[in-house]
C-alpha positions, 0 to 999 in steps of 0.5 A: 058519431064518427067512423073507423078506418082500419088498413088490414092485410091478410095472409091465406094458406101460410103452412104454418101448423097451428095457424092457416091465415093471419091478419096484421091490422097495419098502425095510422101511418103519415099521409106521404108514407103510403107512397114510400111502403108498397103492397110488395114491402108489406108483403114481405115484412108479413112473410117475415113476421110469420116465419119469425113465429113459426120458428119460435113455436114447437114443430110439434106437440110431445107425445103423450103417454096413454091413459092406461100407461099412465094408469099402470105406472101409478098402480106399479108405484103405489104398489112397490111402495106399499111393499117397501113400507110394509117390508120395514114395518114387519123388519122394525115390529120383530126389534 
């Protein structure tokens, strides 16, 4: 059986509001390439990627109604429509 090796970096403390760490499992690169992308450019390319996220993410949840409003609004409806029905089946039975 063979290993796995994986290279990971981990970001803590990112500020976002729906996420606090973020992991980015880095692809198998060539074996001269590890010279040419430094910790630093990982670094940023990861700062990069994260604010690119957060911007496309609502800044917050909508506000919903409460249950009881919400509640309130179907009886009013249920009511005022009963009204209107029962109006025209009084106006329509006197023809």
């Amino acid at each position: 059986m063979h290993g796995c090796q994986k290279r990971m970096y981990c970001m803590k403390n990112v500020g976002g509001l729906y996420f606090e760490e973020v992991y980015f499992v880095l692809k198998k690169t060539a074996p001269d390439a590890s010279s040419v992308l430094g910790s630093r450019d990982l670094a940023e390319e990861a700062e990069r990627i994260v604010r690119e996220a957060a911007g496309s993410l609502p800044c917050r949840r909508a506000a919903r109604t409460p249950l009881f409003g919400r509640a309130a609004a179907f009886a009013l409806g249920a009511a005022s429509s009963s009204a209107v029905i029962g109006t025209a089946a009084l106006i329509l039975g006197t023809m």
